[in-house]
C-alpha positions in Angstrom: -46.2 27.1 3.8 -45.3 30.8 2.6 -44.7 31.8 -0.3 -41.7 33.1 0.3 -40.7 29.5 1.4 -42.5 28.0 -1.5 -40.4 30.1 -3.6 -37.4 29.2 -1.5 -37.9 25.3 -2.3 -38.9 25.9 -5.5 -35.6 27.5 -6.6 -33.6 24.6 -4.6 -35.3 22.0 -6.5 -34.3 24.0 -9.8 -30.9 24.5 -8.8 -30.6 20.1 -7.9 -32.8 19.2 -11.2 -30.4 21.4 -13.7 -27.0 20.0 -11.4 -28.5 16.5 -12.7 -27.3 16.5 -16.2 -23.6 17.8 -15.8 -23.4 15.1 -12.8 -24.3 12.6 -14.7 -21.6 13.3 -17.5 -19.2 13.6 -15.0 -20.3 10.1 -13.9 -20.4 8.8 -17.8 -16.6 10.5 -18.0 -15.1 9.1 -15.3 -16.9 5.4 -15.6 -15.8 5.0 -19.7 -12.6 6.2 -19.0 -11.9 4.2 -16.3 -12.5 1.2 -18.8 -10.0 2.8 -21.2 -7.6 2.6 -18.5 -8.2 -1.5 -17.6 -8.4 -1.9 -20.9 -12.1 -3.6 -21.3 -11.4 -1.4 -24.9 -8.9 -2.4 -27.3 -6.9 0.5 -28.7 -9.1 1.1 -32.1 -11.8 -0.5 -30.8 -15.4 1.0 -31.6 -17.3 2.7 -29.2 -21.4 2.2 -29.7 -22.9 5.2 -27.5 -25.9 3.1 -27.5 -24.2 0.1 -25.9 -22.7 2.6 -23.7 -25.8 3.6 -22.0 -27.0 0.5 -21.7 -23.6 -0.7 -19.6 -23.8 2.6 -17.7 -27.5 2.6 -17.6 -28.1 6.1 -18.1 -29.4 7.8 -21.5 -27.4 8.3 -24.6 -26.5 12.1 -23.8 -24.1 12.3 -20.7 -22.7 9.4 -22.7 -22.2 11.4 -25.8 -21.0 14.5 -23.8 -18.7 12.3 -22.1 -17.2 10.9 -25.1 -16.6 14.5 -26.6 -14.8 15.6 -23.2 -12.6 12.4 -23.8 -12.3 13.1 -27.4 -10.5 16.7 -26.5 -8.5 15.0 -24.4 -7.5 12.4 -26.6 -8.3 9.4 -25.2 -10.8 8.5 -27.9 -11.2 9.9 -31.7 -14.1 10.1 -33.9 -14.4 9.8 -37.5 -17.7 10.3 -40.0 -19.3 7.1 -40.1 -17.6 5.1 -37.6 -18.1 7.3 -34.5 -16.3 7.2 -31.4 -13.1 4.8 -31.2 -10.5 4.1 -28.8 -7.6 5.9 -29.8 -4.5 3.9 -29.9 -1.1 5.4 -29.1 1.6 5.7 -31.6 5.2 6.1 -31.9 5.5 9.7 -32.2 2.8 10.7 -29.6 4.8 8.7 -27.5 8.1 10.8 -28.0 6.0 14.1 -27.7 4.7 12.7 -24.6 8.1 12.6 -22.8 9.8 15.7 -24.4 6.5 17.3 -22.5 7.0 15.5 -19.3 11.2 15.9 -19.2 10.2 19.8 -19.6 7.7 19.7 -16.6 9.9 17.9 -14.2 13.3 19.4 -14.6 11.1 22.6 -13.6 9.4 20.5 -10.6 12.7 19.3 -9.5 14.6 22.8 -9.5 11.6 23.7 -7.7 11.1 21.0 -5.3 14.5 21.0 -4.2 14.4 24.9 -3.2 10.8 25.1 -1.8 10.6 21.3 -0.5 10.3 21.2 3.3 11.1 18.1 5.4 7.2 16.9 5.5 7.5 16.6 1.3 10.5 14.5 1.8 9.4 12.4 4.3 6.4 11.8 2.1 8.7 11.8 -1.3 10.5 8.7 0.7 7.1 6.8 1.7 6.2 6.8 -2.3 9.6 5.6 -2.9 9.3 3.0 -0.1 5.5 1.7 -1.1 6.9 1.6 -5.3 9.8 -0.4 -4.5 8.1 -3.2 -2.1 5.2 -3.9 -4.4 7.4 -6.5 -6.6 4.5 -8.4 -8.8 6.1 -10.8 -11.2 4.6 -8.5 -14.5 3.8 -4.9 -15.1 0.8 -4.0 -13.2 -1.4 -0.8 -13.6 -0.9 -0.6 -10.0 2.6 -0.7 -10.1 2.9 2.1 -12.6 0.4 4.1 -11.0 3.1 3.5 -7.7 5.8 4.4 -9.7 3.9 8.3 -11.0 3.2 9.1 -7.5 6.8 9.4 -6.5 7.2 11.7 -9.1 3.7 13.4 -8.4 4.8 14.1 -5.0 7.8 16.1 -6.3 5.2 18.0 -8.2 3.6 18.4 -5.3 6.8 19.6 -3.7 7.3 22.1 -6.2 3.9 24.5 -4.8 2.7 24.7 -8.3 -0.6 22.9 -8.8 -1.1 23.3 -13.1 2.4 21.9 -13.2 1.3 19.1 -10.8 -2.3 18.3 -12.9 -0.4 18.8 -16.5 2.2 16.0 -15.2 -0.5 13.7 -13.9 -2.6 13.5 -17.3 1.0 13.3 -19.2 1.1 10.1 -17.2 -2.5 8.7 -17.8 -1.4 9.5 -21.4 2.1 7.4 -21.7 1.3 4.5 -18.7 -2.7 3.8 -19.1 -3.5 3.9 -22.4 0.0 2.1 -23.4 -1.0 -2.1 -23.3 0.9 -4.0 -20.5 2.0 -7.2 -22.7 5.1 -6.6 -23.7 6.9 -4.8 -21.2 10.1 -6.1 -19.3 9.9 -6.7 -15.7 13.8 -6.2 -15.3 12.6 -2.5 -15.5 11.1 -2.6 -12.1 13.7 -3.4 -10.5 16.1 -0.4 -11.9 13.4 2.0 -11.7 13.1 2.6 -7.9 17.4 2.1 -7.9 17.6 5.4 -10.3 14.2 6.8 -8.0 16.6 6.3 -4.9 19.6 8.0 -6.3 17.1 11.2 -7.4 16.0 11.5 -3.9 19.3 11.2 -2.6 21.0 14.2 -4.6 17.5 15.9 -3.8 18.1 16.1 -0.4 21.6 17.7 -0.4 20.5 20.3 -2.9 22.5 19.3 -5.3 20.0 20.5 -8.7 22.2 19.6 -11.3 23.7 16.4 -10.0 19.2 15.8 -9.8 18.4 17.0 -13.3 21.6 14.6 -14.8 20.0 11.7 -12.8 16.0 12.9 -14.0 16.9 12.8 -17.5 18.4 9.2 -17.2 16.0 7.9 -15.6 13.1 10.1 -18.6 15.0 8.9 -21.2 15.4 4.6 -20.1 11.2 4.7 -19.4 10.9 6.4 -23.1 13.1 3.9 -24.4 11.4 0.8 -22.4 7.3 1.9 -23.4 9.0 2.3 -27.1 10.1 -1.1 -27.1 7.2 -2.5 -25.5 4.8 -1.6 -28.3 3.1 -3.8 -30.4 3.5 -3.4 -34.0 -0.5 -3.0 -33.6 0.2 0.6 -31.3 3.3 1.8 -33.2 0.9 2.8 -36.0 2.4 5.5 -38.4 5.0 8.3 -37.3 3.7 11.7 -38.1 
């Protein structure tokens, strides 16, 4: 071999030793946070980085790194001498939440009725269609995740991609970190009625007779996840 090959590979194998690290917190991110989601961690529960690496079998620092990147985004906290927790969700973060995401899709709607093209509706209906047939007798995580991709796809429709990736972690905020026990399963049934009027008034341009409908249907899911929490999650207003 050359040495200008040698070189060559020797620079390659660099490059793929120091892409290791920031894989492997990627990995360590997306893994812990996943269990956040099922909910394998109680809200407040501690989180050993220790035991961590050991689940994940990987060393302690794409774990810790991990946890710091979930920190900032405030799915866990940390405190001096107990670490890294779960955080839980309380009553006012929930109302924050909501105002956030009423303000992002009025603006996707306006948008998504101007700019949406017959492809985005055809696909808006399909997420309507797959949300209202999967009927499970409870709250799933699978049916909420149904239900945020009908309104991720009128995001979608709107052409503006920060809007679209602000609106999807607003909803891994409110739906998967929120506990499934208490909610009502009557609310299933309404949600994909008021999802079928939006899409309706949607397709004949109508943007305030669409906003009217949005808010409704904002304001009824704040109301239901507020009544679903346990005294537990309510924790204290700010």
């Amino acid at each position: 071999m050359n040495k200008k090959l040698a070189k060559k590979d020797e620079a390659q194998q660099h490059v793929s030793t120091a892409s290791r690290p920031s894989t492997f917190i990627e990995d360590a991110y997306r893994k812990i946070k996943q269990m956040i989601f099922e909910q394998k961690f109680a809200p407040g529960q501690r989180l050993v980085y220790e035991d961590l690496a050991e689940l994940l079998q990987m060393s302690r620092t794409p774990v810790i790194n991990a946890l710091n990147r979930l920190e900032q985004e405030g799915f866990v906290a940390s405190e001096s001498f107990r670490g890294f927790y779960v955080r839980p969700i309380d009553l006012q973060e929930v109302w924050d939440a909501f105002g956030v995401r009423e303000a992002l899709e009025v603006y996707a709607v306006e948008q998504a009725v101007k700019l949406g093209d017959q492809e985005g509706f055809a696909l808006l209906e399909m997420k309507l269609r797959e949300h209202e047939d999967y009927k499970p007798h409870y709250y799933t995580r699978k049916k909420f995740l149904m239900d945020a991709e009908f309104h991720l796809q009128i995001a979608k429709m709107s052409k503006n991609r920060v809007l679209r990736y602000l609106l999807k972690r607003n909803f891994e905020h409110i739906f998967l970190r929120a506990r499934l026990d208490n909610y009502d399963p009557s609310r299933m049934q309404a949600s994909p009625e008021e999802h079928h009027r939006l899409l309706e008034r949607m397709k004949k341009k109508d943007i305030l007779g669409s906003l009217d409908i949005l808010r409704n249907h904002i304001h009824k899911g704040r109301d239901h996840v507020i009544r679903s929490l346990s005294d537990e999650e309510l924790g204290k207003v700010a």
